[in-house]
LOKOLPA-316286 format. One record per residue: residue in three letters; x, y, z of N, C-alpha, C in turn. Coordinates in steps of 0.001 Angstrom, whole numbers, padded with zeros to 6 digits, always signed. Each point is the difference from the previous one (the first is absolute). Layout:
% residues N
ALAXYZXYZXYZ...
This chain:
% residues 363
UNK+037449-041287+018784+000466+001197-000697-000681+000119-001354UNK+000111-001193-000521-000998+000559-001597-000900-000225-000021UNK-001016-000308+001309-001513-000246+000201-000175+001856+000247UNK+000857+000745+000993-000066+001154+000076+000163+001208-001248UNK+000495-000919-000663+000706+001162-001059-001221-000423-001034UNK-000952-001106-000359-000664-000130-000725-001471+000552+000621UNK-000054+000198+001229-001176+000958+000792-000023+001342-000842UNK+001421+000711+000486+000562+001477-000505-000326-000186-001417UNK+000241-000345-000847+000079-000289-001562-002021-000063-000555UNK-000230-000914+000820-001475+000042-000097-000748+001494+000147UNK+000409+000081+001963-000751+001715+000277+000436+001220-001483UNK+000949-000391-000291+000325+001279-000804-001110-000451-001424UNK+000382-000943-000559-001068-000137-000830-001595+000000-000212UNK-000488+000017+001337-001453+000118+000356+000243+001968+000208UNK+000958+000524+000496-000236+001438-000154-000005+000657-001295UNK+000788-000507-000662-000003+000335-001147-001272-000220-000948UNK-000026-001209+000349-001658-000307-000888-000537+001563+000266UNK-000110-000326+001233-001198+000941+001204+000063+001581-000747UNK+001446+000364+000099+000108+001322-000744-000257+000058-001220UNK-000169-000791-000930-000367+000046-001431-001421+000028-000030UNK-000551-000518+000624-001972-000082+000300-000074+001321+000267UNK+000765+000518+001233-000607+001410+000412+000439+000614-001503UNK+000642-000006-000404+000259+001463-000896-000749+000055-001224UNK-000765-001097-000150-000422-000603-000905-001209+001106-000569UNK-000497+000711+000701-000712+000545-000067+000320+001803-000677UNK+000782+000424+000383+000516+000911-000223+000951+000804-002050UNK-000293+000805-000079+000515+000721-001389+000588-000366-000355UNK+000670-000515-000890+001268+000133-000521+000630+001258+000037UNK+001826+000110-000130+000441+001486-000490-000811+000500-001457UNK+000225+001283-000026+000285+000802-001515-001634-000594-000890UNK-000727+000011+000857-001473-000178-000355-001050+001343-000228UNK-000072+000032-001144-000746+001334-000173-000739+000603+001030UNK-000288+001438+000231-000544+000162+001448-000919+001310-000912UNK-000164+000278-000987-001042+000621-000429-000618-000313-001503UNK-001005+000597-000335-000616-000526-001450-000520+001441-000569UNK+000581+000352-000981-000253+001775-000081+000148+000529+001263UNK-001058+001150+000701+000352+001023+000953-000508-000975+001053UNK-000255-001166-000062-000962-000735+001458+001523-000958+000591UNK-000152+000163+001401+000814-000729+000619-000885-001358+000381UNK+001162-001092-000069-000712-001274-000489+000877-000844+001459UNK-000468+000072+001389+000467-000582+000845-000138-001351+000231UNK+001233-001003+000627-000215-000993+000536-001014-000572+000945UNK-001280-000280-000033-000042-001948-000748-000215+000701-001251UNK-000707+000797-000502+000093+000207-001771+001089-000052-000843UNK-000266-000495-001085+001119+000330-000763-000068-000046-001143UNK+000529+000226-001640-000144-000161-000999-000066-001494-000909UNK+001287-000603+000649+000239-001530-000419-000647-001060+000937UNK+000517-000707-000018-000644-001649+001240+001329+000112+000583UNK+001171+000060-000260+000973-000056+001153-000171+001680+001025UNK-000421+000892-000779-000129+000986+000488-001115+000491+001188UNK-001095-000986+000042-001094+000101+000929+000039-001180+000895UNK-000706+000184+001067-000189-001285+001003-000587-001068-000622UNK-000876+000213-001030-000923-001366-000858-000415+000634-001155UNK-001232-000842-000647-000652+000420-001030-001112+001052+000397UNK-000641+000116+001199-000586+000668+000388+000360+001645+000325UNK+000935-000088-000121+000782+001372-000073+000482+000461-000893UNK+000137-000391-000982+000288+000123-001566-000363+001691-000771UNK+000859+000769-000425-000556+001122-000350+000461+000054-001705UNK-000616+000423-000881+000142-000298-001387+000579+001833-000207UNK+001111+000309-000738+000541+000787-000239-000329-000046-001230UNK-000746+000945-000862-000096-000187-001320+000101+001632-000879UNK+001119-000208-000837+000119+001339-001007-001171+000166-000759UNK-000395+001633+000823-001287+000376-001028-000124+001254-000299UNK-000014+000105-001517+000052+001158-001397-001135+000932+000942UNK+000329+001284-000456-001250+000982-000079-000175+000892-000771UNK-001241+000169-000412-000484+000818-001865-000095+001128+000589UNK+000701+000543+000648+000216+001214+000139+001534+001041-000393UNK+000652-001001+000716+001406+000685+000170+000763-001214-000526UNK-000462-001081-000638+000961-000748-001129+001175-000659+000898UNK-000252-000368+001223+001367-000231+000604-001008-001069+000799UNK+000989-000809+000955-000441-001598+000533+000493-000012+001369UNK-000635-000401+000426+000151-000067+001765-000176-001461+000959UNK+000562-000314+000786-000312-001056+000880-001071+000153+001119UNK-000695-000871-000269-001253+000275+000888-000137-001372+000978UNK-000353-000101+001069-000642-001490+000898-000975-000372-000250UNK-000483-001332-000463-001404-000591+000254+000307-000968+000648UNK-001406-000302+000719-000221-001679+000688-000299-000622-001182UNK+000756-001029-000018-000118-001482-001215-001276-000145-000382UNK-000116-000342-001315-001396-000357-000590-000908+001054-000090UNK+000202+001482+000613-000960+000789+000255+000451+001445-000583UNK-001080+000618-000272-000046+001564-001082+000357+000692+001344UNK+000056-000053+001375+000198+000400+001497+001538+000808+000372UNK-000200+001030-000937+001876+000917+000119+000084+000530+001703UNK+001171-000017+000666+000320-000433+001269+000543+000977+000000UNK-000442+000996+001470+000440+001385-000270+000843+000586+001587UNK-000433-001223+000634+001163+000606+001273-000376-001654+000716UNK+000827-000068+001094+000420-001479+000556+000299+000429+001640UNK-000708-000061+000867+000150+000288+001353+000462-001318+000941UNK+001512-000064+000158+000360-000635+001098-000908+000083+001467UNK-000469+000571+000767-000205+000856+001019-001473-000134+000388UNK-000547-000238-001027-001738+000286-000166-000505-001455-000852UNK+001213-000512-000430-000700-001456-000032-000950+000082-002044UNK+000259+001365-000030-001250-000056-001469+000813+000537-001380UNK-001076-000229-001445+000821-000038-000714-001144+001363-000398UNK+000677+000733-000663-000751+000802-000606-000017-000014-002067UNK-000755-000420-000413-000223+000017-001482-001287+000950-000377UNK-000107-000186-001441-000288+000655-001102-001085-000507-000558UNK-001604+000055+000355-000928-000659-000622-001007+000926-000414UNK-001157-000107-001415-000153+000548-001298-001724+000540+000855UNK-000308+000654-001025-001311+000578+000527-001146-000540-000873UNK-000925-000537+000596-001299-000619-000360-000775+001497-000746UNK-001311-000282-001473-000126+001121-000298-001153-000812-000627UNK-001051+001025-000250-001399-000048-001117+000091+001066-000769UNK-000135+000374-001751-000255+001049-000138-001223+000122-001034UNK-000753+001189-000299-001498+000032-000955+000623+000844-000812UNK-000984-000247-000888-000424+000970-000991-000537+001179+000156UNK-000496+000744-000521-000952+000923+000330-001616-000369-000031UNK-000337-000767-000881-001063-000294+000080-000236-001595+001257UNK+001221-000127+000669-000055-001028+001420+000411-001383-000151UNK+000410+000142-001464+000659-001345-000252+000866-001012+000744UNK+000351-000721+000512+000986-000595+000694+001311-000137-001441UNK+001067+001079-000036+000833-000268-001165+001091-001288+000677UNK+000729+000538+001778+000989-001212-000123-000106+000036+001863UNK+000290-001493+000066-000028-000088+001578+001209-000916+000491UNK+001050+000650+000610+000898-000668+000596-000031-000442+001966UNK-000124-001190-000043-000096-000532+001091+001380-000680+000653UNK+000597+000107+001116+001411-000327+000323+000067-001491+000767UNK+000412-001101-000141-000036-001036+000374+001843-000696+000385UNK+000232+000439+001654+001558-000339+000174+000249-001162+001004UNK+000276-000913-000455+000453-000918+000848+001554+000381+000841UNK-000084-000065+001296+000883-000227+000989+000921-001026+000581UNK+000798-000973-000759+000153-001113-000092+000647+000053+001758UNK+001213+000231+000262+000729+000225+000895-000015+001114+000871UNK-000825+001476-000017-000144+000648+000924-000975+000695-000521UNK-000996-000263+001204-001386+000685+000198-000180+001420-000038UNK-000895+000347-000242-000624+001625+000316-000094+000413+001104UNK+000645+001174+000359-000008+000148+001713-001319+000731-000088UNK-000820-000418+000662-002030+000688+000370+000483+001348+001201UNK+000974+000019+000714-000125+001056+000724+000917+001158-000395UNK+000770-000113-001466+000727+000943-000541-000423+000706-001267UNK-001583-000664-000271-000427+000555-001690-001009+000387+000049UNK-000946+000588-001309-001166+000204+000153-000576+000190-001507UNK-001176-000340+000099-000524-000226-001494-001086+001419-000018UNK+000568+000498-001231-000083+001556-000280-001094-000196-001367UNK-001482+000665-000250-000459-000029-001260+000097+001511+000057UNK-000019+000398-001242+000171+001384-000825-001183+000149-001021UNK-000828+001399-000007-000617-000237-001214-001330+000685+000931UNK-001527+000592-001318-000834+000453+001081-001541-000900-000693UNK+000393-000996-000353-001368-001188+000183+000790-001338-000097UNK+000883+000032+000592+001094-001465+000832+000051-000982+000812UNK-000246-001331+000289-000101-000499+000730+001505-001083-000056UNK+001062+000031+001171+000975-000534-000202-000476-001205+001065UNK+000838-001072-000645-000450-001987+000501+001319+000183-000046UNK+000012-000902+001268+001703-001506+000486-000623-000913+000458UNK+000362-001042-000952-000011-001619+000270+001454-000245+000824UNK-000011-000932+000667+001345-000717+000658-000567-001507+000052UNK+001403-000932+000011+000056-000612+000645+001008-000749+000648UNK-000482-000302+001202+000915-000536+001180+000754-001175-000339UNK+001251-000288+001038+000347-001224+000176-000580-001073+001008UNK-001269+000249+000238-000732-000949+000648-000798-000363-001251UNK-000345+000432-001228-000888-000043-000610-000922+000631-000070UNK-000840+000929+000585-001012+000801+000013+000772+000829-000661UNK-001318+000912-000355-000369+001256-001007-000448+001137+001022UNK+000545+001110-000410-000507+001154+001048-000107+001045-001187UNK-000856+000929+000419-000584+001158-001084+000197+001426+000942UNK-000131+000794-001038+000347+001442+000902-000541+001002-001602UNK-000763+001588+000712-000330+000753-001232+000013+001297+000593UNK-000385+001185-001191-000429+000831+000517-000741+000531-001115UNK-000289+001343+000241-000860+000801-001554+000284+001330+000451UNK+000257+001062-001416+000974+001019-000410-001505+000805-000780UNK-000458+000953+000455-000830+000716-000651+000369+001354+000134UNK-000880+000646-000970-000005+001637-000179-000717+000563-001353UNK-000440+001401+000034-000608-000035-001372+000441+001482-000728UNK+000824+000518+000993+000914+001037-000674+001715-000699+000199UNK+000654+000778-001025+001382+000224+000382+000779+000341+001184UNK-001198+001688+000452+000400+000932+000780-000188-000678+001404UNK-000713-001243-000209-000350-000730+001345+000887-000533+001190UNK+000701-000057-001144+001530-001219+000563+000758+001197+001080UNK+000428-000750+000546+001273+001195+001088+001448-001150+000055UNK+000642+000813-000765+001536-000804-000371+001080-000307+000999UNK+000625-000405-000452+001339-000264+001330-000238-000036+001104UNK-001156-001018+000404-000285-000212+001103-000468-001258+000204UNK-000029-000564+000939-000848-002073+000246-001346+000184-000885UNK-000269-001466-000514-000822-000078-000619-001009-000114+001036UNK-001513+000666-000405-001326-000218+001196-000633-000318-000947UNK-000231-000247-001027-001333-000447-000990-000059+000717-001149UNK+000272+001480+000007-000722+001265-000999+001377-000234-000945UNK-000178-000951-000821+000918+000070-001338+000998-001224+000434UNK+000225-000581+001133+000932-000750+000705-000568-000345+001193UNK+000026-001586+000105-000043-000558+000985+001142-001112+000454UNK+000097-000665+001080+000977-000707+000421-000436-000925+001154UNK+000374-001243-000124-000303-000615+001129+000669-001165+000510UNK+000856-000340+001340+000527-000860+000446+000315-001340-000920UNK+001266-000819+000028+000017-001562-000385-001001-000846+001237UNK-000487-001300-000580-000104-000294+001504+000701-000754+001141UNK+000458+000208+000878+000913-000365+000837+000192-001418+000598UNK+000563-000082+000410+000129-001426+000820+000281-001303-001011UNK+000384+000470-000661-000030-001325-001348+001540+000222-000967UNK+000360-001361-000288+001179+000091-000932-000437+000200-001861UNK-000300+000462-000519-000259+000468-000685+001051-000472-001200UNK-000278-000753-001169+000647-000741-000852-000380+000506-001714UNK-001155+000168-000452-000410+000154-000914-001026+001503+000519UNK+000100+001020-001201-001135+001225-000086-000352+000301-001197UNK-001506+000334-000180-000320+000691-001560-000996+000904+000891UNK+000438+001130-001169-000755+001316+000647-000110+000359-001664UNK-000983+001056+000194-000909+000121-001224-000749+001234+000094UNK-000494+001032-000950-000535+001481+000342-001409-000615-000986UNK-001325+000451+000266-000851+000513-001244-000918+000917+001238UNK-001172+000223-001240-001072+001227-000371-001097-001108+001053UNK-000302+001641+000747-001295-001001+000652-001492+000855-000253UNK+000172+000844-001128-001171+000935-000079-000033-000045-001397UNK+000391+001017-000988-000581+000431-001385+001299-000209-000707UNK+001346-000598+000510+000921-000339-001142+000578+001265-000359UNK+000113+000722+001065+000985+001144+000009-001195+001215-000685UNK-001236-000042-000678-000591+000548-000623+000648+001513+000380UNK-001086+000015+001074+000201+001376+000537+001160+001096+000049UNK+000994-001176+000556+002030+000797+000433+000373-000265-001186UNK-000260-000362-001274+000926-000585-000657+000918+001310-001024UNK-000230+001097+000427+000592+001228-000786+001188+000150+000708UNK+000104-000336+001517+000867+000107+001264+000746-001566+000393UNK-000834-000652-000548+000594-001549+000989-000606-001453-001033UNK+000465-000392-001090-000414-000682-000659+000341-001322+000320UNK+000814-000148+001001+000798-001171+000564-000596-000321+001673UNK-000021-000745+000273+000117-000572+001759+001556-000872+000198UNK+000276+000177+000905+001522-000901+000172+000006-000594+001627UNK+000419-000874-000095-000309-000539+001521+001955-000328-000124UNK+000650-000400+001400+001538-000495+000193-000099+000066+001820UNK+001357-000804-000235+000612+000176+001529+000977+000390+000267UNK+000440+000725+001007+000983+000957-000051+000361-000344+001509UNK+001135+000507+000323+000630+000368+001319-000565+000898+000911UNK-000340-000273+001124-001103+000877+000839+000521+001269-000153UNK-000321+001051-000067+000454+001378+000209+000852+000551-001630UNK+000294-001008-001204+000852+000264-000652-001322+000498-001362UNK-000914+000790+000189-000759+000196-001399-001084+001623+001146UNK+000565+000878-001331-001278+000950+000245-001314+000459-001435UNK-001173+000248+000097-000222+000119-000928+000176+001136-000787UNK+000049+000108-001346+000292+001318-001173-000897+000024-000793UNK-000432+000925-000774-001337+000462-000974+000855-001421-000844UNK+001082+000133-000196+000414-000405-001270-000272-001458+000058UNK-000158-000741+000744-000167-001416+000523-001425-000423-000453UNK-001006+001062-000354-001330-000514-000264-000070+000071-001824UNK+000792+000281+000008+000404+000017-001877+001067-001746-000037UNK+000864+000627+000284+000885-001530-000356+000716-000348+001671UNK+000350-001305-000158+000525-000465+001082+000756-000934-000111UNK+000667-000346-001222+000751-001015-000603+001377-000292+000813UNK-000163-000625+001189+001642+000175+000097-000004-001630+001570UNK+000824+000670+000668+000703-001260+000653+000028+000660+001558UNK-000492-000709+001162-000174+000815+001175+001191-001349+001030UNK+000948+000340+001025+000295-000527+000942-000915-000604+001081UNK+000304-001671+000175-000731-000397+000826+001037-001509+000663UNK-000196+000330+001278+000663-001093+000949-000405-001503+000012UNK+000992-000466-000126-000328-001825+000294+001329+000039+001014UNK-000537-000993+001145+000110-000823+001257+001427-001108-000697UNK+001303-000042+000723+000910-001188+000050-000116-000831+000791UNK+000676-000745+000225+000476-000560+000966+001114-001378-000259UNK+000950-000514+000606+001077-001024+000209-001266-001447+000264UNK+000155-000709-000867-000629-001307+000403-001378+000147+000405UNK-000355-001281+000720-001407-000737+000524+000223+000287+001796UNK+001224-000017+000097-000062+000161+001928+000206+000813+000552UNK-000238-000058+001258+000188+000839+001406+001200+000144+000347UNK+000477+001297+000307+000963+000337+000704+000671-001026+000794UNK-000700-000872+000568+000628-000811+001113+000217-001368-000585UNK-000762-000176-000985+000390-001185-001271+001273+000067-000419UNK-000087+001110-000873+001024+000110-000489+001091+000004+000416UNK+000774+000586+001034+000841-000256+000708+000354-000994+000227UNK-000674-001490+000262+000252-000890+000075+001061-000689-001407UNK-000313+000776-000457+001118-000580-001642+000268+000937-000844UNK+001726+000286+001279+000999+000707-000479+000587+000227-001560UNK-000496-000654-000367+000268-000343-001951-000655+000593-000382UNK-000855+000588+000045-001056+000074-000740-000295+001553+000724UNK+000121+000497+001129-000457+000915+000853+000189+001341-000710UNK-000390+000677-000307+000634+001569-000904-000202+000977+000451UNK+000139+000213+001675+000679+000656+000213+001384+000065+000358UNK+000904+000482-000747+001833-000710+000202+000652+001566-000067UNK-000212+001016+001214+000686+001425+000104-000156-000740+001647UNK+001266+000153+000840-000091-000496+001217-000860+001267+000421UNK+000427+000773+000014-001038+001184+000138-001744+000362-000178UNK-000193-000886-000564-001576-000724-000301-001185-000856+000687UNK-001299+000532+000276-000804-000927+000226-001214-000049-000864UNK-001128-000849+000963-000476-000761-001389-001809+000695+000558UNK-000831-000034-000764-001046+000763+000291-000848-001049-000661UNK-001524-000039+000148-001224+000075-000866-000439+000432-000841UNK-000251-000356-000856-000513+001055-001463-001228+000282+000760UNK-000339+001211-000947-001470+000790+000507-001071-000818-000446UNK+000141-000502-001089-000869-001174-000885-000653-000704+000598UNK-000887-000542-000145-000566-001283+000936+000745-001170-000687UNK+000522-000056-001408+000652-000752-000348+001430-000474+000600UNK-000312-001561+000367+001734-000350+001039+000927+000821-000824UNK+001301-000097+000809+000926+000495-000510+000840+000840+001070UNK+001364+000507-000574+000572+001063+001063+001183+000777-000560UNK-000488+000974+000175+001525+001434-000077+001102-000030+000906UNK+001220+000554-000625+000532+000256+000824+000657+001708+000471UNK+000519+000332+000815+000180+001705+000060+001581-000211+000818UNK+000633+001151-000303+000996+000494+000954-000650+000352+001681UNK+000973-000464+000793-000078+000395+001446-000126+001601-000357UNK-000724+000758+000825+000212+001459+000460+001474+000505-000072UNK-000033+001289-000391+001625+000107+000010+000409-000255-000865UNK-000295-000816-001483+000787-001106-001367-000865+000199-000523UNK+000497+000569-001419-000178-000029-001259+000132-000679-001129UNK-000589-000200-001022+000718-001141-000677-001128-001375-000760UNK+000479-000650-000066-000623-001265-000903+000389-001285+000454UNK-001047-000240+001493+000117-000800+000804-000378-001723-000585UNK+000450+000074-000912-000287-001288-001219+001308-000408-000337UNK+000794+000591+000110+001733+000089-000590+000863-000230+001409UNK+001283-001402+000137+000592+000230+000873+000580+001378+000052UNK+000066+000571+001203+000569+000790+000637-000889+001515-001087UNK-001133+000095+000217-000578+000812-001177-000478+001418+000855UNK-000136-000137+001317-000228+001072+001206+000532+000614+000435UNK+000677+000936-000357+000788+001256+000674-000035+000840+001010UNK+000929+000092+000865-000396+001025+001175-000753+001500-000507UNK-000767+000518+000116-000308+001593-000455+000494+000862+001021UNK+000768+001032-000356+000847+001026+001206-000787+000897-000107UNK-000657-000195+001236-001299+000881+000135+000769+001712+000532UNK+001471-000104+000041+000168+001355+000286+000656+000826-001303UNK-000229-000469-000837+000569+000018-001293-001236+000738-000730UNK-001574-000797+000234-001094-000084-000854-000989+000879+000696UNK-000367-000507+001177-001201+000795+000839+000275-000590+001310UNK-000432+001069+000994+000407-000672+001254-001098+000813+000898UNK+000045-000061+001120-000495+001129+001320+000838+000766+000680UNK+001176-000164-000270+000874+000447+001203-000143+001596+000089UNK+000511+000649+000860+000087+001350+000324+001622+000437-000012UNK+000719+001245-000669+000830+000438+000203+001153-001255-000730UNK-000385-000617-000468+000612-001245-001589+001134-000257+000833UNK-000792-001058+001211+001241-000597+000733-000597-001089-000320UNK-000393-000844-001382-000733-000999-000111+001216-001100-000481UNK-000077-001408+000691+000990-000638+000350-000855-001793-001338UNK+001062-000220-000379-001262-001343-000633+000878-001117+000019UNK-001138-001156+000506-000003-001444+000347-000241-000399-001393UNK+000528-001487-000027-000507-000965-000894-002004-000449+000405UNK-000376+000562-000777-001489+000326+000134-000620+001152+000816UNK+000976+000355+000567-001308+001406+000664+001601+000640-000023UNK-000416+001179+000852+000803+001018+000592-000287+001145+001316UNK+000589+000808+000495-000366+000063+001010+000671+001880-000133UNK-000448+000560+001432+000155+001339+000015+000846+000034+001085UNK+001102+001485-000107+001090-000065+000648-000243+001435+000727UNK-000690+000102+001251+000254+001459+000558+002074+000627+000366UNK-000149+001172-000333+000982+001104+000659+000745-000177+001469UNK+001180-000309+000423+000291-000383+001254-000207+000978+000702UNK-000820-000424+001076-000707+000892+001176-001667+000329-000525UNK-000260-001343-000566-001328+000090-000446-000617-001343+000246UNK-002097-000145+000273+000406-001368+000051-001205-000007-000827UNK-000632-000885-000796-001691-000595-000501+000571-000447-001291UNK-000996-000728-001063+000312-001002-000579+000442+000541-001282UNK-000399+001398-000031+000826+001103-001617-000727-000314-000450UNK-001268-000317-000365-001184+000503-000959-000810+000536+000314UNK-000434+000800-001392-001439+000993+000239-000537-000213+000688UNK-000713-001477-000643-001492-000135+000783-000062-001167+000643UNK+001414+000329+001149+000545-001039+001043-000025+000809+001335UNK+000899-000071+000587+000478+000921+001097+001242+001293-000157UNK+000396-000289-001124+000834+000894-000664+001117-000019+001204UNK+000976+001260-000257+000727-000063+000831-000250+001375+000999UNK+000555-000031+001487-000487+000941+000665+001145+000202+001180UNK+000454+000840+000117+001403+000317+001131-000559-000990+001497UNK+001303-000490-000039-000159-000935+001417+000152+001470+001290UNK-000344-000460+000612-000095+000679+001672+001288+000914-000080UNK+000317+000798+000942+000816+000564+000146+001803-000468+000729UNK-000457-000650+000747+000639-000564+000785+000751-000837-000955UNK-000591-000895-000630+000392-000920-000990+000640+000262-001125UNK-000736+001064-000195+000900+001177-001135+001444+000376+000199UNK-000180+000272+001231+001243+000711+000470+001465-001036+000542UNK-000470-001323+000035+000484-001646+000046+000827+000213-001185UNK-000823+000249-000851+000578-000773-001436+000527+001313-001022UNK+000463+000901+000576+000452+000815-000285+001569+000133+000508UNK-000192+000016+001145+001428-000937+000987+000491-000658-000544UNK-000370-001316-000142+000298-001241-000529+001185+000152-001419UNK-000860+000898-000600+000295+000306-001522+001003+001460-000019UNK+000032+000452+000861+001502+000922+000486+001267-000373+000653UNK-000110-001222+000432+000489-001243+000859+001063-000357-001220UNK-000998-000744-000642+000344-001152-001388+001118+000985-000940UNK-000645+001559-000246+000827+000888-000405+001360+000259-000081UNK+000107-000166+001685+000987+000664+000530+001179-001090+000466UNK-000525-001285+000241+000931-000965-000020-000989-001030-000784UNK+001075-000387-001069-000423-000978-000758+000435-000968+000322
């Protein structure tokens, strides 16, 4: 009897361990969940109890502006000038705030000042298939240095010419005439970048009444058009994606150690980062919404509530899907661009019409 009762006494204490490992991972309550207007999701967080590690760490810092005399909370990644401007559960990427590379002359072709951008990536890489390195300017030649976490160095350029103003054609992809643009290069984890603009002809001689500057940056694919006004000044800050990811392992690693595992929404599975860098995301099942990082963080979505297919809003909803409800004396699956619904036979019609005058008439 107390060999049994010290079994029981044991199992419970190895579960308990067990449940304290799993949760181990997970938010605390009443943990800040934004930093100014940016929502700041779990594994991120502001504090160290507030994020999964140090690697997730987001720096909330009050900052003045000489404009309107008033102070605001803004996100950076630690150690870095890198202001953090949206946070995608879903897509695995972070989107921040990085500065624009610039040369500018004199009139007589002077080199007066040359800013070159040099950003280390400590913890999440540059995504190569979400950016693109943009030079501006019409005797420009824009340079990106990288380098990898294998160690190699990879290079990438382009060149930005023109010799009127009227040359340029605005708000549209850059092709060369005042703006050019050209791919990261791919296949690589990408850790460290310096990108850099100068003069590859007369030092602006010629444009310099129109364009006394060249500016080279990287931006978010699709997020930059060009403007007259851009070949005068360009002083500012463009959106560009870096790559996450949970740890060093594989989906199927990880799993192996429940402690540590982050995905904890039962509703949750676990994916590949796009990265070539190990690692792994996690997402809501189809059907669930939510912040599949957080026990129980996945919500059913009532797809007849939000958007659905059904026909004639006989739309019926499951815990993860939902389904379409034809008209009695009707039969197909009640969506559009299904079989919709369509009068059964006659005969059958005329069954269930009975039936339902029947039911009427004696209950």
């Amino acid at each position: 009897m107390a060999l049994q009762y010290s079994k029981q006494l044991l199992l419970m204490v190895v579960v308990a361990v067990f449940h304290t490992k799993a949760k181990a991972a997970t938010q605390p309550p009443n943990c800040p969940t934004k930093c100014g207007s940016v929502t700041i999701p779990f594994p991120f967080g502001t504090t160290k109890d507030c994020s999964l590690d140090n690697t997730f760490l987001i720096n909330c810092n009050e900052t003045s502006s000489t404009t309107s005399n008033s102070t605001t909370l803004i996100p950076f990644l630690p150690n870095t000038n890198q202001s953090v401007l949206n946070i995608s559960l879903e897509n695995g990427t972070l989107r921040v705030a990085w500065p624009v590379a610039s040369d500018c002359y004199t009139e007589k072709g002077t080199l007066m000042n040359q800013k070159l951008q040099d950003i280390n990536m400590t913890y999440f890489p540059l995504s190569p298939t979400r950016n693109k390195l943009i030079a501006v300017g019409c005797d420009t030649v824009g340079v990106f240095f990288a380098t990898g976490s294998d160690g190699e160095t990879y290079t990438s350029g382009c060149v930005a010419l023109c010799n009127r103003r009227d040359d340029i054609v605005v708000n549209e992809s850059c092709s060369g005439t005042g703006c050019c643009e050209v791919s990261i290069p791919h296949g690589h984890v990408l850790t460290e970048v310096v990108y850099a603009s100068r003069s590859i002809f007369k030092n602006h001689l010629v444009v310099h009444n129109f364009n006394p500057c060249g500016y080279a940056f990287l931006v978010e694919d699709g997020n930059y058009r060009l403007a007259y006004k851009d070949l005068v000044e360009l002083e500012m800050e463009f959106p560009v994606l870096l790559d996450w990811a949970i740890g060093n392992k594989t989906c199927e690693q990880a799993k192996k150690d429940i402690s540590s595992y982050a995905c904890k929404a039962d509703k949750s599975t676990c994916h590949q980062a796009a990265t070539k860098k190990l690692g792994y995301l996690c997402k809501c099942l189809d059907g669930y919404r939510g912040n599949p990082y957080l026990n129980h963080g996945c919500q059913d979505i009532d797809e007849c509530e939000e958007s659905n297919d059904c026909v004639n809003r006989t739309c019926v909803n499951r815990p993860g899907s939902y389904y379409c409800k034809c008209p009695t004396g009707y039969e197909g699956d009640g969506k559009r661009n299904g079989t919709r619904c369509s009068l059964k036979s006659r005969k059958e019609h005329m069954l269930i019409i009975a039936l339902s005058e029947y039911n009427t008439s004696y209950p």
